[in-house]
PAVEXDO-511823 format. One record per residue (C-alpha): residue number from 1; residue in one letter; y negated, z negated, x. Coordinates in nm, 3 decimals. Layout:
@n = NUM	res = A	north = Y	up = Z	east = X .
...
% end
This chain:
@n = 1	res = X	north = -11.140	up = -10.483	east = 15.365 .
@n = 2	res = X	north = -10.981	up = -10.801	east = 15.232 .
@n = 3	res = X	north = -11.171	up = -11.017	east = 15.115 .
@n = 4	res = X	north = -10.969	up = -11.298	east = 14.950 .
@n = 5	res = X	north = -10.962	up = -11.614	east = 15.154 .
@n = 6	res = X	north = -10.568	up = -11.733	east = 15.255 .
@n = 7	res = X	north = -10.658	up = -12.087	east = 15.171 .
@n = 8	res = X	north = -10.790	up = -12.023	east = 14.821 .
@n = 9	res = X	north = -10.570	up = -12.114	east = 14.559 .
@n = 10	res = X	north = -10.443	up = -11.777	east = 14.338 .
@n = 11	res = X	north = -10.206	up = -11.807	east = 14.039 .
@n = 12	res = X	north = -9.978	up = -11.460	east = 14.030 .
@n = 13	res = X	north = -9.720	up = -11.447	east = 13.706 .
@n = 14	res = X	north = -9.463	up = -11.163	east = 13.806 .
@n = 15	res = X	north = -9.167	up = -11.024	east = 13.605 .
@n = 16	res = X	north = -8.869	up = -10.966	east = 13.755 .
@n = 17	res = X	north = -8.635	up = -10.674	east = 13.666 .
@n = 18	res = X	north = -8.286	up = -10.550	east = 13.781 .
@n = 19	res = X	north = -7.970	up = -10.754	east = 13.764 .
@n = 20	res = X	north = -8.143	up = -11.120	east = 13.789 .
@n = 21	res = X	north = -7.986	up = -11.329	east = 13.535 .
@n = 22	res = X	north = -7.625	up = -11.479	east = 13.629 .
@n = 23	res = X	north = -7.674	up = -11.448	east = 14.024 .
@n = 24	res = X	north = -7.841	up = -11.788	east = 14.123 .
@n = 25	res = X	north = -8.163	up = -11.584	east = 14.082 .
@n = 26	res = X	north = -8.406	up = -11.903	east = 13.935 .
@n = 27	res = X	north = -8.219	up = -12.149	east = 14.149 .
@n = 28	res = X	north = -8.302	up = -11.856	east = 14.457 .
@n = 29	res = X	north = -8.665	up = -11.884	east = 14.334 .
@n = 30	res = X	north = -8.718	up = -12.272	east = 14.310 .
@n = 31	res = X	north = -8.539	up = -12.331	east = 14.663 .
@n = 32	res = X	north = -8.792	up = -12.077	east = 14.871 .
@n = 33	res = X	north = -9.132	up = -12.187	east = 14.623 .
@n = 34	res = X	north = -9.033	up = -12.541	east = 14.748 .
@n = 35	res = X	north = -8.988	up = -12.465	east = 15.067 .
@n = 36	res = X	north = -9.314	up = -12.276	east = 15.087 .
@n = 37	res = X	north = -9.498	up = -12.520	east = 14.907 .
@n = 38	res = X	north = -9.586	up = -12.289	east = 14.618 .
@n = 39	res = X	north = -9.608	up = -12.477	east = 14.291 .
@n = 40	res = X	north = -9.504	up = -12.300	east = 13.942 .
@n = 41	res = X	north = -9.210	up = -12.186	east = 13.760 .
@n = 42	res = X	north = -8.934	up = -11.957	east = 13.659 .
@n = 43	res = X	north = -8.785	up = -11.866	east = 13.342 .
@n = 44	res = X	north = -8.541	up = -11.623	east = 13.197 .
@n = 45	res = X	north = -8.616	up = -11.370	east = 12.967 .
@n = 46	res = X	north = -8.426	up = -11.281	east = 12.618 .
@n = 47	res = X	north = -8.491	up = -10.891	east = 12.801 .
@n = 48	res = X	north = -8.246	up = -10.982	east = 13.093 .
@n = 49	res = X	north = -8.639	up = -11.020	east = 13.339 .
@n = 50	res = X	north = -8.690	up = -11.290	east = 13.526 .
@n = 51	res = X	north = -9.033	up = -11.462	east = 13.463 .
@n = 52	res = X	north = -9.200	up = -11.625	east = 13.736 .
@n = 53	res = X	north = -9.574	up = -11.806	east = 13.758 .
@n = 54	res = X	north = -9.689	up = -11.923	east = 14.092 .
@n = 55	res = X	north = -10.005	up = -12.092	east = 14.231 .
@n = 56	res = X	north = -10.104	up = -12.139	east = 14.612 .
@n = 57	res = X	north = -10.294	up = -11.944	east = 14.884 .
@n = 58	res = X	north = -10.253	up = -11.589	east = 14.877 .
@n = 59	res = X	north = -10.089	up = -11.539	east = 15.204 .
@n = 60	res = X	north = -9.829	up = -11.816	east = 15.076 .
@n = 61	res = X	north = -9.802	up = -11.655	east = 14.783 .
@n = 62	res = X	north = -9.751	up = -11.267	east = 14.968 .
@n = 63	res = X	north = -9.472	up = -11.404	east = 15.123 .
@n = 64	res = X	north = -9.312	up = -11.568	east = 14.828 .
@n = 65	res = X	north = -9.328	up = -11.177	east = 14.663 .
@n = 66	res = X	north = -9.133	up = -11.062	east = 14.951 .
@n = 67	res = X	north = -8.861	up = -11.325	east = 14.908 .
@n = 68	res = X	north = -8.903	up = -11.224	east = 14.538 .
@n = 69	res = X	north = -8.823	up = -10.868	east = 14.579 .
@n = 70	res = X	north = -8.517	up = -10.897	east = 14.822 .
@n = 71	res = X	north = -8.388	up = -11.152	east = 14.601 .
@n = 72	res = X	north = -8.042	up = -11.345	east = 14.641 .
@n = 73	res = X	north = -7.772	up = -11.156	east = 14.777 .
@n = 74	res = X	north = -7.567	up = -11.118	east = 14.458 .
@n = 75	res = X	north = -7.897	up = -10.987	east = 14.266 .
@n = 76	res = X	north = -8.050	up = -10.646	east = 14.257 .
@n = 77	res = X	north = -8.430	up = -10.644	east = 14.228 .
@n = 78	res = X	north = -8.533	up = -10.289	east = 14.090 .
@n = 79	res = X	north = -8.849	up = -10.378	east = 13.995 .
@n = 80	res = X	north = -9.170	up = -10.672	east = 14.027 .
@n = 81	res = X	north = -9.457	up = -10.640	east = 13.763 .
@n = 82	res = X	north = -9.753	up = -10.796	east = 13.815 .
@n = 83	res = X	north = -9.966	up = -10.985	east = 13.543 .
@n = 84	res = X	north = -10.329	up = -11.139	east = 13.471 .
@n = 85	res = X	north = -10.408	up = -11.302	east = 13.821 .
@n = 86	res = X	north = -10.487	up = -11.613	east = 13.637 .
@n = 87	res = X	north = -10.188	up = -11.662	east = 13.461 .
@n = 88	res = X	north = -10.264	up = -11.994	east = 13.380 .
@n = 89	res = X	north = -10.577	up = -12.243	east = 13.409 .
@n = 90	res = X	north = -10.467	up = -12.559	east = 13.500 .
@n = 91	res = X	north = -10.311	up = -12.642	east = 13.804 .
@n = 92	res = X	north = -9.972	up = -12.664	east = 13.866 .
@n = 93	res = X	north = -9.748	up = -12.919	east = 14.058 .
@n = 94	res = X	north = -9.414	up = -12.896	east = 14.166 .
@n = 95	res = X	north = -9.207	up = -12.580	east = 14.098 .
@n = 96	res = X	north = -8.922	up = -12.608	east = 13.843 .
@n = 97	res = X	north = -8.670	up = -12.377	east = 13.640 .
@n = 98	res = X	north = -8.775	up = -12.371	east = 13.278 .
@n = 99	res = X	north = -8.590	up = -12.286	east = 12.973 .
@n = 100	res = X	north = -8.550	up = -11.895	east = 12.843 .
@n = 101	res = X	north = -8.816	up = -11.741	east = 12.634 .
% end
């Protein structure tokens, strides 16, 4: 049974693998977390992985995985890991491309 309420606030930090860097993939990411509402970010990684923190309610946040994994057309997701469900503390707001790490 699920227990998780959809309108509680969850913060998910995912990293993206397969060819995601040099296909519009962060700009794919910022467009549908606006558009959803979802508040966070998205970075590149030095490994070629895409790097992506989000915070909103769970079902909001199910659905942005789903855009996550299909990706933009020119991209190739082969893989979503999944990190420390409270990625970060503080709330976030807005949703915004950030510099590679």
């Amino acid at each position: 049974m699920n227990t998780r309420s959809p309108s509680s606030v969850e913060s998910r930090l995912l990293r993206v693998e397969g060819r995601v860097q040099g296909v519009g993939y962060r700009d794919f990411c910022v467009r549908r977390a606006r558009s959803l509402g979802v508040t966070g970010w998205v970075r590149n990684r030095l490994d070629g992985s895409v790097e992506v923190l989000l915070q909103g309610p769970a079902d909001t946040l199910d659905r942005m995985d789903a855009y996550l994994r299909a990706g933009p057309p020119a991209s190739r997701v082969d893989r979503v890991r999944r990190g420390a469900e409270s990625a970060e503390a503080a709330t976030l707001h807005g949703f915004e491309a950030r510099p590679t790490a």
